[in-house]
VOVOVEX-644915 format. One line per field, with one value per residue: residue number from 1; residue in three letters; chain; x, y, z of N, C-alpha, C, CB in turn. Coordinates in Angstrom, 2 decimals, padded with zeros to 5 digits, always signed. Glycine has a CB too. Layout:
! residues N
k: (NUM:...)
r: (ALA:...)
c: (A:...)
n_px: (X:...)
n_py: (Y:...)
n_pz: (Z:...)
ca_px: (X:...)
ca_py: (Y:...)
ca_pz: (Z:...)
c_px: (X:...)
c_py: (Y:...)
c_pz: (Z:...)
cb_px: (X:...)
cb_py: (Y:...)
cb_pz: (Z:...)
! end
This chain:
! residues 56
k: (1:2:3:4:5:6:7:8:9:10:11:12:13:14:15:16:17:18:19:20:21:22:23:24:25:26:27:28:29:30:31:32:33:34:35:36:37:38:39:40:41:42:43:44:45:46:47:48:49:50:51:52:53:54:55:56)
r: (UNK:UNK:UNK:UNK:UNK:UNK:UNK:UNK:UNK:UNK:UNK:UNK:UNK:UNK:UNK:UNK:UNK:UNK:UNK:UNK:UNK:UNK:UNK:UNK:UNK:UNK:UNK:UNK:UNK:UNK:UNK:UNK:UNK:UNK:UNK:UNK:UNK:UNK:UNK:UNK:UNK:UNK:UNK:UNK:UNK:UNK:UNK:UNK:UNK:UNK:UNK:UNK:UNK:UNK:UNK:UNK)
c: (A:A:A:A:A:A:A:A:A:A:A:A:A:A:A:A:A:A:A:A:A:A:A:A:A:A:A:A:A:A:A:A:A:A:A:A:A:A:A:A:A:A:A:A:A:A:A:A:A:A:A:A:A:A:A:A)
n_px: (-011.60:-010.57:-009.68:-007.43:-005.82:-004.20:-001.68:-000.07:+001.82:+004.61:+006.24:+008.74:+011.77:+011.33:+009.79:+008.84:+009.69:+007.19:+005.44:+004.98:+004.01:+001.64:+000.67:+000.20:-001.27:-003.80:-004.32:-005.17:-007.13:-008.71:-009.58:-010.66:-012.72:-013.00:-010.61:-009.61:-009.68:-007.63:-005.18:-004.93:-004.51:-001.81:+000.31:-000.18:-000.57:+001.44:+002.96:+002.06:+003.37:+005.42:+006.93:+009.40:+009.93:+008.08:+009.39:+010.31)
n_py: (-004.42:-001.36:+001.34:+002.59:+000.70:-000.59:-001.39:-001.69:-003.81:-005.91:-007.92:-007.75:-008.27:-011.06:-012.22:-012.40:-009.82:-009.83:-011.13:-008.91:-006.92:-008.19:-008.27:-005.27:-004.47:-005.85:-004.99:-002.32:-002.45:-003.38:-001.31:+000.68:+001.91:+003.42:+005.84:+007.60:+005.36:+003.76:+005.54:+006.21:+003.68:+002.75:+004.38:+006.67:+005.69:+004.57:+006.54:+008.14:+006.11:+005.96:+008.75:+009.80:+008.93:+010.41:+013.05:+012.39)
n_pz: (+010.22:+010.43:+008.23:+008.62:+009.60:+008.09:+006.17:+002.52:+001.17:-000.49:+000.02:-001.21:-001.68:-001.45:-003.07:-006.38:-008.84:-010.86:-008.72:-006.87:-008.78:-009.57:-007.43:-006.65:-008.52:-008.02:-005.82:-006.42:-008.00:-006.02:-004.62:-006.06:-006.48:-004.06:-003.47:-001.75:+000.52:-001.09:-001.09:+001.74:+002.78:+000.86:+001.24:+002.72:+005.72:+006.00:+006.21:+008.69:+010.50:+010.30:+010.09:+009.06:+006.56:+004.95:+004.39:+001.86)
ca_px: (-010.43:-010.29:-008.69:-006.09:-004.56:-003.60:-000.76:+000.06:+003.37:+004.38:+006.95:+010.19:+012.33:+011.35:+008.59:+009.50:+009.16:+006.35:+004.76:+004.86:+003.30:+000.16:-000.33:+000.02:-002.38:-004.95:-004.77:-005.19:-008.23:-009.87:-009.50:-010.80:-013.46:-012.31:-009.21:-009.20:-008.65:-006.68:-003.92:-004.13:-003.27:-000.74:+001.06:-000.61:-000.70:+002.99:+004.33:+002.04:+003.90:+007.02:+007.72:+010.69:+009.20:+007.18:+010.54:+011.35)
ca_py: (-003.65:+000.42:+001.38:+003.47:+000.05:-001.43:-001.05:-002.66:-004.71:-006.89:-009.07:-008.08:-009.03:-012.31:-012.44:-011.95:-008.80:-009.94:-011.31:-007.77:-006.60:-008.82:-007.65:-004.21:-004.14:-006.43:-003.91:-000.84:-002.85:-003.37:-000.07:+001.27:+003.12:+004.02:+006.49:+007.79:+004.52:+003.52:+006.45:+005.58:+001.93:+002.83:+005.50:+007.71:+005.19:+004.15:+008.09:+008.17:+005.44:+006.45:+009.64:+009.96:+008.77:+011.79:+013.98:+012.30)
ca_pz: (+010.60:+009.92:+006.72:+009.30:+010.45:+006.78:+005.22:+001.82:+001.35:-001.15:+000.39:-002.56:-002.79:-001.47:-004.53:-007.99:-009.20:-011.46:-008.60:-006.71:-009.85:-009.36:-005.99:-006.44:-009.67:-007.28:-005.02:-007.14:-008.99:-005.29:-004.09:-007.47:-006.57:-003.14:-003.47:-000.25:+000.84:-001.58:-000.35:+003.02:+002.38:-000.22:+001.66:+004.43:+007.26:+006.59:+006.35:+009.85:+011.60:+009.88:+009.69:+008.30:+004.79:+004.69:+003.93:+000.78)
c_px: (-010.55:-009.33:-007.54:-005.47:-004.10:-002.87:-000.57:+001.58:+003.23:+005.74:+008.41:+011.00:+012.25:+010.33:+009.39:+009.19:+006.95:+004.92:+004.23:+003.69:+001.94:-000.52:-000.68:-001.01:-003.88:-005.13:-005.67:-006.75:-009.49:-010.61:-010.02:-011.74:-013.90:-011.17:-008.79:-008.50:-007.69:-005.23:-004.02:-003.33:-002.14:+000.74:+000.78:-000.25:+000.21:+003.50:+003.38:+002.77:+005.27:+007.04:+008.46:+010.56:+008.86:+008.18:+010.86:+010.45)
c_py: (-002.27:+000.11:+002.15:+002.22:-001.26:-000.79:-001.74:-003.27:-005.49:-007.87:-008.78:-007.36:-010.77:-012.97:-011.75:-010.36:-008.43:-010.09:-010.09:-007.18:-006.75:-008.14:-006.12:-003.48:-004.62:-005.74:-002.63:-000.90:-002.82:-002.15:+001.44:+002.89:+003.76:+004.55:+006.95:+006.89:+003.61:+004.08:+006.20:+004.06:+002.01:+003.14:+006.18:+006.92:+005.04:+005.49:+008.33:+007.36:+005.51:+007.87:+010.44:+009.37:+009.94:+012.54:+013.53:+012.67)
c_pz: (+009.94:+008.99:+007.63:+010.09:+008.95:+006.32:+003.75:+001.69:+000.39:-001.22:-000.59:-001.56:-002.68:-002.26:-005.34:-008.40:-010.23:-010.09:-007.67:-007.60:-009.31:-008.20:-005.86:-007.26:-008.98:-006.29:-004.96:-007.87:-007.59:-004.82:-005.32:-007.38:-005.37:-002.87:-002.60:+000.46:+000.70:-001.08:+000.86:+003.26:+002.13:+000.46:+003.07:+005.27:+007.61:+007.20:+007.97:+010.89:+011.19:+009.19:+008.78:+006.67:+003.92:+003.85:+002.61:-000.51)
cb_px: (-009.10:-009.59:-009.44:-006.58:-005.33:-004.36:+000.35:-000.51:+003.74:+003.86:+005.97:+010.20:+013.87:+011.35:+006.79:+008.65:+010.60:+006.79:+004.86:+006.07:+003.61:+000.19:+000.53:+001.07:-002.03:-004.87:-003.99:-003.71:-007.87:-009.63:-007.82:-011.74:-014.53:-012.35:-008.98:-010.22:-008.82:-007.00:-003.90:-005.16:-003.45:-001.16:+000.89:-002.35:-001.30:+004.20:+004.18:+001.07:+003.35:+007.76:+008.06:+011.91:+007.68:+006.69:+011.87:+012.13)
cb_py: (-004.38:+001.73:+002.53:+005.02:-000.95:-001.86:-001.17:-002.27:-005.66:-006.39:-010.61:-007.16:-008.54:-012.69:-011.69:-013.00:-008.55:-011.10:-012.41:-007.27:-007.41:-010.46:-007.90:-003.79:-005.15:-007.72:-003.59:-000.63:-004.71:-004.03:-000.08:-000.06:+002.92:+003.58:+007.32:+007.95:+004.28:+003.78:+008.04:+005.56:+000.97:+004.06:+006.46:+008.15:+004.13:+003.55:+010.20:+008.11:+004.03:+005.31:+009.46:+009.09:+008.06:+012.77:+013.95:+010.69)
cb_pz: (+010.17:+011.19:+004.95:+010.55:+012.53:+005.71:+005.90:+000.67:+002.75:-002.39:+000.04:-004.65:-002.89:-000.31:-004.54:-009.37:-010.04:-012.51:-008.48:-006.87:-011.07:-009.03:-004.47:-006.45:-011.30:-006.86:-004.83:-008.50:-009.99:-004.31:-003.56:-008.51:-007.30:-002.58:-004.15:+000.51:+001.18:-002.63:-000.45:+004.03:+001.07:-001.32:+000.65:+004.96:+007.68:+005.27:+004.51:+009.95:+011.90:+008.68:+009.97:+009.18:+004.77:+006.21:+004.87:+000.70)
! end
């Protein structure tokens, strides 16, 4: 799958905050020494299919 059709998500509030945590550190750890597509994951692809994110 292209890194321009992932978003990341971590399901909260229907996960614990902690377990948020986990995912967002297992994310950050895969994407380590890809930052580019780290920020599109993260961020970019959403503020492309939303917009209205972008502004804030």
């Amino acid at each position: 799958m292209p890194a321009e059709q992932i978003l990341f998500g971590t399901d909260f509030p229907a996960v614990t905050p902690g377990v948020a945590a986990w995912y967002t550190k297992n994310v950050d750890a895969y994407f380590e020494d890809r930052p580019e597509m780290h920020a599109q994951v993260m961020h970019t692809n959403a503020h492309a299919l939303l917009p209205r994110l972008s502004a804030r």
